[in-house]
N, C-alpha and C positions, 0 to 999 in steps of 0.2 A: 576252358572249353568253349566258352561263348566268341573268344577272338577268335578260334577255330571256325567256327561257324560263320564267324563274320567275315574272315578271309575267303573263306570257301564261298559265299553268295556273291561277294566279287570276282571271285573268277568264275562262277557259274553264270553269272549274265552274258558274259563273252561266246559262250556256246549256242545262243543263238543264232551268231553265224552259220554253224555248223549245217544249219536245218535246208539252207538255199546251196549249199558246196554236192559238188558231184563227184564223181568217184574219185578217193582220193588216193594217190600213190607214193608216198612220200620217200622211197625207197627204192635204189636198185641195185642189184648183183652182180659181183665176178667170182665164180669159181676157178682157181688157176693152179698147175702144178707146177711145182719148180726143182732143180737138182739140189741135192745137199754134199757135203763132205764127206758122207757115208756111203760107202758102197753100197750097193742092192737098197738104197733107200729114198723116197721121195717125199715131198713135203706139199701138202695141199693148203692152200692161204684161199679164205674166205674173206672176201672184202665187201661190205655194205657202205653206201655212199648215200647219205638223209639229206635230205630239204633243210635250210634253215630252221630250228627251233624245235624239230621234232629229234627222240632217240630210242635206241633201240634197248632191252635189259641185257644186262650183262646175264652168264653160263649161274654165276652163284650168286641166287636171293635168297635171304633169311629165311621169308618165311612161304608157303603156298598159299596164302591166303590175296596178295597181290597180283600181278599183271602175271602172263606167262615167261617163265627163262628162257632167253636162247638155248636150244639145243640142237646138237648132230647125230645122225643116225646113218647106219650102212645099209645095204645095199638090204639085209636081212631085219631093215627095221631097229636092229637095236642099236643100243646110244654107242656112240664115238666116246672110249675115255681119253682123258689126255690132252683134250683139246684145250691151247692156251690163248689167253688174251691178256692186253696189256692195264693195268691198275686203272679200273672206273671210276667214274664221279661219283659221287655219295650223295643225294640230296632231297629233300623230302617234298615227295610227287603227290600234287592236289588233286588228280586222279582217283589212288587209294590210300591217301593220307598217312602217306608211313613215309619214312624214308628209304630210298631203294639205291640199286647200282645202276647205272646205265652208260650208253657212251651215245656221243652226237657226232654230226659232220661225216666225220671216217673213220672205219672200225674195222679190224681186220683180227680176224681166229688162224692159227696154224695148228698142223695135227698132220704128224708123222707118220708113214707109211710103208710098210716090209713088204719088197719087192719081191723075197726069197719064195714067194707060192704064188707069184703073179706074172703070167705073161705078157711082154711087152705090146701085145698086139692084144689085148684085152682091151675091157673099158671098167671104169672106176663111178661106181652108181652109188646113188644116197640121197641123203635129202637133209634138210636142217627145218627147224620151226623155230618161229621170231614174232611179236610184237610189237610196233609201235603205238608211241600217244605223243602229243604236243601236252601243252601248256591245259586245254579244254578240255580233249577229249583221247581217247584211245580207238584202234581198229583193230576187226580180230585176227587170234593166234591165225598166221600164213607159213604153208609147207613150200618152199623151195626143192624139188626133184631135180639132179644134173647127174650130168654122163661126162664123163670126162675119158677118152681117148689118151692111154697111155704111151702112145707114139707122141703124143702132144707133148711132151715136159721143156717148160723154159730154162734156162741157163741158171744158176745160182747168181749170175752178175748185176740179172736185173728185178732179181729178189726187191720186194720193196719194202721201206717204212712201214714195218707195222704200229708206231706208233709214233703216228705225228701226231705234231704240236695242233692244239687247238686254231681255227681262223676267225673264233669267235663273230660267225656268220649272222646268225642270229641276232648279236646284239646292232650290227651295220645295216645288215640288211631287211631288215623287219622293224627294226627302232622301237623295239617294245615287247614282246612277250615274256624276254625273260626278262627284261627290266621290271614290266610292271608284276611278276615274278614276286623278283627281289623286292619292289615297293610293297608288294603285298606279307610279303615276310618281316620286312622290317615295321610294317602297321601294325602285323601281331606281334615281336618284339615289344612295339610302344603299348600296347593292350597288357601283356605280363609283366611290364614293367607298373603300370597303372595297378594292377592286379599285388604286387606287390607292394606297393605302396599303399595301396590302400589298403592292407592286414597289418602293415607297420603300424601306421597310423592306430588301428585298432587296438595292437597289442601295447601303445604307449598307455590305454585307457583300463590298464588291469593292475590287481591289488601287485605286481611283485616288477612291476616296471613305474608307475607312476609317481609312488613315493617315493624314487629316488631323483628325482629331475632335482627338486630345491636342495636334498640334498650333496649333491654332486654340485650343484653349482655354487653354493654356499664354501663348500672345499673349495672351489678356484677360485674365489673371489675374494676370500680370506686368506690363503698361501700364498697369492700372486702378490707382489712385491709392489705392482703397479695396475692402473686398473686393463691396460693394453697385453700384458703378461697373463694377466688372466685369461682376455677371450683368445690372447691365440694357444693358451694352453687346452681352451673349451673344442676350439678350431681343432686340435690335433687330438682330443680325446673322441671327435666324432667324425673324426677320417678314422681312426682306429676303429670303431664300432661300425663303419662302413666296409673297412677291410677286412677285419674278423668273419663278416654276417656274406661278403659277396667271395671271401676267398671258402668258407664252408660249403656254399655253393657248387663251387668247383671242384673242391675236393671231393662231393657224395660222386658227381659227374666224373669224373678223370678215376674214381673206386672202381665203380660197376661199371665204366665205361658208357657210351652216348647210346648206345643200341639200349642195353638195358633200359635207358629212359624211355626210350620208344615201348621199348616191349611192355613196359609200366602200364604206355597209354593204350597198347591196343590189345595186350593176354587178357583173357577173362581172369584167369588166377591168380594175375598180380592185380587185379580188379579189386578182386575179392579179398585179398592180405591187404589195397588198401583202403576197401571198406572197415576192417577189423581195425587197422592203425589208427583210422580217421574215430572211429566211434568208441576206441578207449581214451585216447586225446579227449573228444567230446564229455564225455562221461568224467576225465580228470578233471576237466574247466566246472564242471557241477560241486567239485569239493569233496566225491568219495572216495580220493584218494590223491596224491599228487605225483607225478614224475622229476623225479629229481636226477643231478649228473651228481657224481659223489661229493659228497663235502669237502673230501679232501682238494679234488680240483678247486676248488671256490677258497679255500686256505691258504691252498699255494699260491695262487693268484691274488690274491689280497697282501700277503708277505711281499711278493716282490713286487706290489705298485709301491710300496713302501719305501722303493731306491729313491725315487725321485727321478726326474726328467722325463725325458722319453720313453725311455723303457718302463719306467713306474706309471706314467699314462698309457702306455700299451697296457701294462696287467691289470690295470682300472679299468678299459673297456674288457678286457678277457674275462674280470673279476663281475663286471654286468651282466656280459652274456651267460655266464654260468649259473649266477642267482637266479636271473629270472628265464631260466631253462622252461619250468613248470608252467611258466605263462604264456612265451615263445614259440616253444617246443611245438605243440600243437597247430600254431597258426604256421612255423614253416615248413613242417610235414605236409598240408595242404595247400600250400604255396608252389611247394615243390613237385606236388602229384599235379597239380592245373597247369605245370609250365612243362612237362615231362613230353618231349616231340624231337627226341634223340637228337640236339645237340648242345654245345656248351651252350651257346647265345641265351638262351629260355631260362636255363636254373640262374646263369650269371643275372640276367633283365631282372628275373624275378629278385634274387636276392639284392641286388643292386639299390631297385623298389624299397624294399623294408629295411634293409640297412638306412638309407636316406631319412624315410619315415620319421624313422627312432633316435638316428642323432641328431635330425636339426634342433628340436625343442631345446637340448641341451647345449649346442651349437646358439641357438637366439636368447636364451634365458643368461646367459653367462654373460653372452654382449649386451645385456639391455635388462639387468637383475629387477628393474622396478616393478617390469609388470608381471614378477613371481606371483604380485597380491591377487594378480587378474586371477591366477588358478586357483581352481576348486579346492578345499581340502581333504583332505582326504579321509577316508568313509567308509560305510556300506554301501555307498554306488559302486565302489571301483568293484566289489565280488560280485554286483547287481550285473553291470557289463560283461565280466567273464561269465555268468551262465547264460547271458545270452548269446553271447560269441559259442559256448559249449551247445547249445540247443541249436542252433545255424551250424556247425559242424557238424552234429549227429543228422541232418536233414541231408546235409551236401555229401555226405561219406553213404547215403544209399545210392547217390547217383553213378559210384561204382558198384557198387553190385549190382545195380541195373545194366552198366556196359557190359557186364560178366555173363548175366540171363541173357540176355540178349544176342551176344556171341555164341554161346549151349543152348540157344532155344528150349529150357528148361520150363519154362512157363510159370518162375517162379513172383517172377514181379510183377504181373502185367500191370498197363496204366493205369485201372484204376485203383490198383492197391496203393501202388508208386504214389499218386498224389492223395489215397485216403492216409500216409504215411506222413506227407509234409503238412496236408490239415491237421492232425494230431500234434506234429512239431511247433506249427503256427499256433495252434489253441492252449497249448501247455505254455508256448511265451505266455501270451496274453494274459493266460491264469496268474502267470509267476509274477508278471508286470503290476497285475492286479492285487499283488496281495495275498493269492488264494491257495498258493502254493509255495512250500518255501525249500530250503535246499540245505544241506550241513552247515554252511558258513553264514548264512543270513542270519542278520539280526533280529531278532523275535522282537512283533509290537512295533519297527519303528515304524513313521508315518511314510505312507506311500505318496510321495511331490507328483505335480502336476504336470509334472514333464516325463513320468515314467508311467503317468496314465496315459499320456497321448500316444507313446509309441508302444503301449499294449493294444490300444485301439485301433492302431495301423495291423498289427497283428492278427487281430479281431479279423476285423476287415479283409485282411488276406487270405485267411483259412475260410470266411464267407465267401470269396472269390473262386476261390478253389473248388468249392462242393461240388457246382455243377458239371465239373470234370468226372465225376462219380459214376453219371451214367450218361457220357460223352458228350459232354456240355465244351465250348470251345474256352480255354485259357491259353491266350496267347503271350499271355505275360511270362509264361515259362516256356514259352517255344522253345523246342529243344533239348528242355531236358529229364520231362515225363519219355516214355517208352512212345514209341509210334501209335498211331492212333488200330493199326491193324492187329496191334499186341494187346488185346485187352479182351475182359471176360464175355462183357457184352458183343456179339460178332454179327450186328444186326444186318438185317439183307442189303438194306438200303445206303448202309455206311462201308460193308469189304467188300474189296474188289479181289478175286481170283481167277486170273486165268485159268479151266478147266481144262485145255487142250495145248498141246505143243507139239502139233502135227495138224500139217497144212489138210491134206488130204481129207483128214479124221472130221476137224472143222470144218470144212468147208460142205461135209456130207451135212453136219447139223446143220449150218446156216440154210442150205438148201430146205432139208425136210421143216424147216421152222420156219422159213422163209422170213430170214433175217441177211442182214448185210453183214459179211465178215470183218471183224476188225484186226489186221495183222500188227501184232507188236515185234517189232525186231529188237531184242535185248539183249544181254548180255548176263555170264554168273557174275562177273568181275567189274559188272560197268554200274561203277558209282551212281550216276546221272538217271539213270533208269529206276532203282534203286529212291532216287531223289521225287522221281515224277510218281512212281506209285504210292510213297507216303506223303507229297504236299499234293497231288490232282487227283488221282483216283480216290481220295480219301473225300473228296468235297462231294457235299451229298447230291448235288447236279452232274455231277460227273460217275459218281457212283450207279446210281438211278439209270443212266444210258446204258455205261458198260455191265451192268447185270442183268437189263431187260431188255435190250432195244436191238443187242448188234449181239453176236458170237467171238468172243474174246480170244487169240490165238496166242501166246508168248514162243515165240522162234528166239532158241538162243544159237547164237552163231559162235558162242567159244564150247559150244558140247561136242567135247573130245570122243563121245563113244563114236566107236569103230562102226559102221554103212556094213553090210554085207556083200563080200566081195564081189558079186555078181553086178552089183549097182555102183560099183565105183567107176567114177568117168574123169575125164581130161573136158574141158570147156575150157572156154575163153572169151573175154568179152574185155574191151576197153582198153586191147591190148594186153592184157593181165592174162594170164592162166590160172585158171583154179583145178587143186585136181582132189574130187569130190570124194572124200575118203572115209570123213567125217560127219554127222549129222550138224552138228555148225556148219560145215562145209559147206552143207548145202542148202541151209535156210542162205549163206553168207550168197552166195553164189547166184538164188532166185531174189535176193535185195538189190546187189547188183546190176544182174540183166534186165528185171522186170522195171527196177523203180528210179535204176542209175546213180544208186547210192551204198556207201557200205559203212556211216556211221552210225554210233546208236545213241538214246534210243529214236525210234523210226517207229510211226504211224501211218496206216495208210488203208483207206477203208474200200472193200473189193464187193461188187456183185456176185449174182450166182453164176457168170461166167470168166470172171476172176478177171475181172477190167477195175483198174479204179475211177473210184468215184471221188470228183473235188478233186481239194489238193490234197497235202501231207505234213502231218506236223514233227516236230520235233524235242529236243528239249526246252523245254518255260515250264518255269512253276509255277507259273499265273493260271489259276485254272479258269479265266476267263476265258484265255489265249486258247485253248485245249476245247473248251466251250463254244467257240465258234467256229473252231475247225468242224468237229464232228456235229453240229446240227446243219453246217453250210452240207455236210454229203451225205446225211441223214434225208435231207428237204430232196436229194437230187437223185436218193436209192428208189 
């Protein structure tokens, strides 16, 4: 999750462009009729032609919680079925952080049409809704209205392509978005790959993988004939334990498919099954119970390392992974739930990671047997490490069930239980570090070493750091993955910010009788970025302080699909564009446009009581300095 975060601030800095860009059009239309083979029938081709680097969604998204679907609609409003398009790209959009379908360049829909009730001297009316977004940012759901003239029909001759080849425009002629895209994908790749590795690493330092390094290497070292026969028998026993651990990998992924990963990461209710997985794993690394794969796999496996060669080096790694199931098991369930972003690359990266981890030691220990002696023996440290790995999983396994409240706004976590949860995690280390608490498999009496007091103290220390989060004190050392600062018990005036009004009119009567300056927000339900500036800026208590006392707060969302009353629906146009004002989005979209010359979000922009602005206008930054001096520079000028 944290490489998530971190890809995502890199491309969220890029969106400060957005803030100086003027109305943007990244998109234009042909509606065209053409003849078919079929009697009495004609065929309408909708062709959309994008700017470099921007695209449009494909008719079928997984799920409604992302960007709007293309859709067609007749004449009476309701949807066009049948309408086909040609196999979308698949790819996971930093937008809404899911992976979706969409197409770029050129994109063309057809949708069949029975002449048998239509007169040739009619006309063919309807309308379609589309959104696009680039790389930064999105603009909102737009209704295309056309009339198409049934005397109009083209030839079937010059029917066209509906699905050409890519011209990979984007990558030529921009030299960068979707590259630094892909660089930013492959950053988080190296971040779960890191991420796996680093739980490898861990799970070498537990009671049912550690004591087998000298053993395992003591067999090659002694069978091998020669002392070169050994390491490259070492060498090939820890590709095996790299291919076992990165082809399991693949196989959970290629089971349930790449979606399923995704839906892992973004359903509350696979949230929540893998809060439950994570904190039984947790709870088994404590000792009150273990998870085992049957004995009989670990028999069989053991039997046939027993051929010799290769194949008896395969079932020696097969016969590792299965023993220490109970130590493993744990850390690549959580391996697997942190790299889960629907596709192969993440489980592969990950398991790639802890494969690695796990069989160099045995890999360098086989080539270079002397400095076996360097290693510890083995002990009551090695159970000492697995509860604390068990207590750091049962911390990390709330942080889904925190994505879960969070998604069902249930109110069940807010932040300050969320971190009164991992101060209790942190102080139970500490105790256990200490001494003062012990676990099934601890040794009773032994002495507690000077190196297992210092990282109780780090401990210590941590859960001291934490408190002040209790009653919203700033820990920035967990950015991220406490609950937003708006989701908590305490809901002091001076730290939430809520828009009260979402009508221009409505506000603007307050501001007047209050005689305050209105503050227009243009947002969005689906716009990430908005979303971003109200939990990192509105949250900061100087910014908080302004928009609760000083200005009247509007939130205009321009993707609200409710239906205008027919009486007030209008045709406009500005900038060349037509808008036709159907919707209450419509028409916050439409007064952004003409009033302020813009149509991205989110969008600031502070008005008097005769509805002029004041200053300039800010955009997205999460720097709430940046936000900070927009609004006192038109604050000073109201």
């Amino acid at each position: 999750m944290n490489r998530i975060l971190t890809a995502l601030l890199a491309i969220f800095c890029m969106t400060n462009m957005s803030i100086s860009a003027q109305i943007e059009d990244p998109i234009s239309w042909e509606i065209n009729l053409y003849e078919t083979a079929v009697e009495g029938q004609i065929e309408v081709i909708y062709n959309a032609s994008l700017d470099p680097c921007w695209h449009i969604y494909s008719q079928f998204l997984d799920s409604d919680d992302g960007p709007v679907a293309t859709a067609f609609y007749n004449e009476g409003n309701e949807i066009i079925e049948g309408v086909t398009e040609c196999e979308p790209y698949m790819a996971y959009d930093p937008n809404f952080m899911m992976d979706l379908k969409y197409f770029k360049e050129e994109v063309y829909w057809s949708s069949l049409i029975n002449m048998s009730d239509i007169a040739s001297t009619d006309t063919l009316k309807g309308s379609l809704l589309y959104m696009v977004c680039d790389a930064t940012k999105c603009l909102p759901p737009t209704d295309v209205y056309y009339a198409l003239p049934l005397s109009e029909v083209n030839s079937a001759t010059s029917r066209p392509d509906l699905c050409p080849p890519s011209k990979h425009l984007c990558d030529e002629d921009n030299h960068g978005e979707e590259d630094t895209q892909g660089e930013e994908e492959e950053g988080g790749l190296i971040w779960i790959f890191l991420m796996g590795f680093g739980l490898g690493f861990a799970a070498l330092f537990t009671p049912c993988v550690f004591p087998l390094i000298p053993m395992t290497v003591s067999f090659f070292t002694k069978t091998s004939k020669t002392k070169a026969a050994g390491i490259k028998n070492a060498l090939i026993y820890g590709f095996f334990i790299i291919f076992i651990y990165t082809a399991l990998g693949l196989l959970l992924t290629a089971t349930f498919g790449v979606d399923i990963m995704n839906v892992i990461s973004t359903d509350p209710y696979f949230n929540v099954g893998l809060f439950l997985l994570l904190l039984v794993f947790g709870i088994s690394f404590l000792g009150y119970f273990e998870i085992q794969l049957p004995q009989s796999w670990a028999n069989k496996a053991d039997a046939a390392s027993d051929r010799g060669g290769i194949i008896g080096i395969f079932f020696m790694a097969a016969t590792l992974a299965i023993v220490s199931f109970s130590c493993t098991g744990p850390l690549i369930g959580g391996a697997l739930a942190g790299a889960a972003t629907g596709s192969f690359e993440a489980p592969t990266a990950v398991m790639l990671g802890f494969s690695i981890a796990l069989a160099l030691p045995f890999m360098f220990f086989s080539a270079f047997p002397g400095y076996l002696n360097s290693l510890p023996t083995s002990g009551g440290w090695l159970n000492t490490v697995k509860v604390v790995l068990g207590l750091i999983e049962i911390g990390f396994a709330f942080k889904f069930l925190s994505n879960a409240d969070l998604v069902l706004q249930l109110g069940l976590l807010p932040r300050e239980i969320f971190i009164g949860i991992w101060i209790v995690v942190a102080l139970t280390l500490a105790a256990y570090l200490f001494g003062l608490i012990h676990f099934p498999h601890d040794s009773k009496g032994a002495k507690i070493s000077w190196k297992r007091k210092i990282v109780g103290a780090v401990f210590l220390l941590f859960g001291g750091y934490l408190t002040p989060g209790l009653w919203g004190g700033s820990v920035d050392a967990i950015s991220g993955f406490p609950p937003p600062t708006f989701y908590s018990i305490w809901q002091h005036e001076d730290e939430h910010v809520e828009a009260h009004y979402r009508d221009y009119d409505e506000a603007m009567a307050v501001a007047i009788a209050q005689n305050k300056p209105l503050l227009l927000d243009f947002t969005g339900w689906a716009c990430v970025n908005c979303r971003k500036m109200e939990e990192q800026v509105w949250t900061d208590n100087r910014v908080s302080k302004i928009l609760n006392n000083d200005v009247i707060l509007v939130s205009l969302y321009v993707d609200d699909r409710t239906k205008l009353p027919e009486e007030e629906w209008t045709l406009e146009e500005y900038g060349g564009k037509e808008f036709y004002i159907r919707t209450i989005g419509k028409k916050w979209s439409y007064l952004q446009a003409s009033q302020f010359d813009r149509n991205a979000q989110p969008f600031y922009v502070l008005l008097d009581h005769n509805g002029t602005q004041i200053g300039g206008s800010a955009g997205y930054d999460p720097n709430p300095d940046a936000f900070l001096e927009y609004i006192n520079d038109a604050l000073a000028k109201f």
